[in-house]
C-alpha positions as CSV (number, residue, x, y, z in Angstrom):
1,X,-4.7,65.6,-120.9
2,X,-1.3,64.7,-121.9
3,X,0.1,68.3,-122.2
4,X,-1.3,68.3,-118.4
5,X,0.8,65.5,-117.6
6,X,3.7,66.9,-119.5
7,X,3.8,70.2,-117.3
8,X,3.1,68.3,-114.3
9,X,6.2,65.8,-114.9
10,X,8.7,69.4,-116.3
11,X,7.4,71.2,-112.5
12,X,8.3,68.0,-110.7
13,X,11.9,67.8,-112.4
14,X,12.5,71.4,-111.6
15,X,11.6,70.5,-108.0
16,X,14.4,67.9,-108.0
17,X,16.8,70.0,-109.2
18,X,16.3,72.6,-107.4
19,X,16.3,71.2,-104.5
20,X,19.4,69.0,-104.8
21,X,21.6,72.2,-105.9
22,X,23.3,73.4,-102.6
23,X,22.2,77.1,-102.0
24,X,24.7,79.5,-101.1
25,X,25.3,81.2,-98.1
26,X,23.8,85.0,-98.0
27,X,25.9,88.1,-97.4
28,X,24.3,88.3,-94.1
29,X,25.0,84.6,-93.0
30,X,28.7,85.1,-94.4
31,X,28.6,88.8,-92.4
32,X,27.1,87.3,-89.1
33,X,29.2,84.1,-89.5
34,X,32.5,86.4,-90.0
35,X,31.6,88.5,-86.7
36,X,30.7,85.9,-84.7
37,X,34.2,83.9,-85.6
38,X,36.1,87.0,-84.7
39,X,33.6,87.6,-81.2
40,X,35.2,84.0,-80.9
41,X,38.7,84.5,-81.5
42,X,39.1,88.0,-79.5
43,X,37.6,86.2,-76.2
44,X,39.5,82.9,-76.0
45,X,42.6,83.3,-78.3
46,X,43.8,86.8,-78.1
47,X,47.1,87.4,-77.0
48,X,48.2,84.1,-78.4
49,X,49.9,83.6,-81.5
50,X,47.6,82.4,-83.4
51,X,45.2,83.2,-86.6
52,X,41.7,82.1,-87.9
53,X,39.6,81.6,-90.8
54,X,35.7,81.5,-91.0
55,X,33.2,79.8,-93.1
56,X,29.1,79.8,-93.3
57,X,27.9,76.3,-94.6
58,X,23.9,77.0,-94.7
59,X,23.6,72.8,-95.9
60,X,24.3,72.2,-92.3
61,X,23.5,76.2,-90.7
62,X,27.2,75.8,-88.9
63,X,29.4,78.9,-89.0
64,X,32.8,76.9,-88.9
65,X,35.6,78.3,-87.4
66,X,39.0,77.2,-87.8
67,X,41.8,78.1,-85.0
68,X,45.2,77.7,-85.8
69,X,47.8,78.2,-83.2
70,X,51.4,78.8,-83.8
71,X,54.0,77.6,-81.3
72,X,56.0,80.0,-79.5
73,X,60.0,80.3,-78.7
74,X,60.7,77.2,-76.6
75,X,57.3,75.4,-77.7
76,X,56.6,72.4,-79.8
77,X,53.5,71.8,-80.3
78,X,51.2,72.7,-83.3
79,X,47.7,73.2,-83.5
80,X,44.5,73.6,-85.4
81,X,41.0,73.3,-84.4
82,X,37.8,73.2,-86.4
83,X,34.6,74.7,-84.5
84,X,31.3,76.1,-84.7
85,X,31.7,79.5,-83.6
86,X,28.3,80.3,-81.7
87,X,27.9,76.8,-80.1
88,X,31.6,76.0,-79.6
89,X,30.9,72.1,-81.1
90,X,34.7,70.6,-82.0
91,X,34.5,68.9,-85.6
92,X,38.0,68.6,-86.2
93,X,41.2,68.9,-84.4
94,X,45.3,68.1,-85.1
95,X,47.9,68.1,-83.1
96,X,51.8,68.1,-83.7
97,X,54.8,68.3,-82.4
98,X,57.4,70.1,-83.9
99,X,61.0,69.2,-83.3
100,X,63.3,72.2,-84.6
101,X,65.0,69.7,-86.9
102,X,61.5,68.9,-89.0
103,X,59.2,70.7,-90.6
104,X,55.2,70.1,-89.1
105,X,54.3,68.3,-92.1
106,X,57.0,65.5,-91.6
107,X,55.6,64.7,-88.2
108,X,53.2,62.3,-87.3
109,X,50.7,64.2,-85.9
110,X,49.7,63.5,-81.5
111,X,46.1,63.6,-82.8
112,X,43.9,64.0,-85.9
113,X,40.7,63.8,-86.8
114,X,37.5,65.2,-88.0
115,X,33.8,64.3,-87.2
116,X,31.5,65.9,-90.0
117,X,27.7,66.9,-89.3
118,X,25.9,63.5,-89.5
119,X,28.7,61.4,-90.0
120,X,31.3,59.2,-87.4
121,X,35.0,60.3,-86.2
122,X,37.4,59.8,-89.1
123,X,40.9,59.7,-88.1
124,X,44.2,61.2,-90.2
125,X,47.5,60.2,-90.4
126,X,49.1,63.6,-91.7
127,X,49.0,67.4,-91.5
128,X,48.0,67.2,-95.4
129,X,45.4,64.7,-95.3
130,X,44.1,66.7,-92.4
131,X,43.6,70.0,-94.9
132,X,42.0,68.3,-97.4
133,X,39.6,66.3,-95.3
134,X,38.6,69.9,-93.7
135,X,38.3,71.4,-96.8
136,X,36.3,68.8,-98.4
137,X,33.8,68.5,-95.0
138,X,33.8,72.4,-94.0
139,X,35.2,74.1,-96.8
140,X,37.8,75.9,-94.5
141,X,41.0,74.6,-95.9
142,X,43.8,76.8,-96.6
């Protein structure tokens, strides 16, 4: 009887674990998160000067996408822009102006904030803060 409860007490720690360890994303997720971010980009960012990045998060099931748009000759403003690709939900955003004189990152950014799955609005003070606050909620930093 006690070498019964002894397995049953090993299979119920194994269940914990297990279940606590954060799965990876699949090929396919990463594959179908990677087309769907670039199905995104092509249709409401081409033509601009701007680039992305992509990431699959299966804790959540979001395919993050993250935008980031460069000004052009004459412009000032900065961007970025944290979203899920397929149902276009904002979860973070920054925006900066950009004097000639400063560099983005010495300028108090317009607006900045992110709003993880499940969790309030958290606002940021700096283009810094706001990378490692994405990376640490989406894992999309640069």
């Amino acid at each position: 009887m006690r070498r019964f409860w002894v397995v049953m007490f090993c299979l119920a720690s194994l269940a914990v674990v297990a279940q606590t360890k954060p799965r990876p994303a699949t090929l396919a997720q990463q594959k179908m998160c990677a087309d769907q971010a670039r199905k995104t980009f092509d249709k409401d960012y081409a033509g601009q000067n701007a680039d992305f990045t992509s990431h699959y998060d299966p804790k959540v099931n979001v395919c993050y996408i993250m935008i980031h748009v460069f000004p052009k000759a004459g412009e000032m403003a900065w961007s970025e822009v944290v979203f899920d690709a397929f149902e276009l939900r904002v979860y973070a955003s920054i925006i900066w102006d950009n004097p000639e004189h400063k560099k983005y990152w010495e300028v108090v950014p317009l607006e900045c904030y992110i709003k993880p799955v499940g969790s309030d609005k958290a606002f940021c003070h700096s283009a810094d803060e706001f990378e490692a606050l994405i990376d640490k909620h989406f894992g999309i930093g640069r």
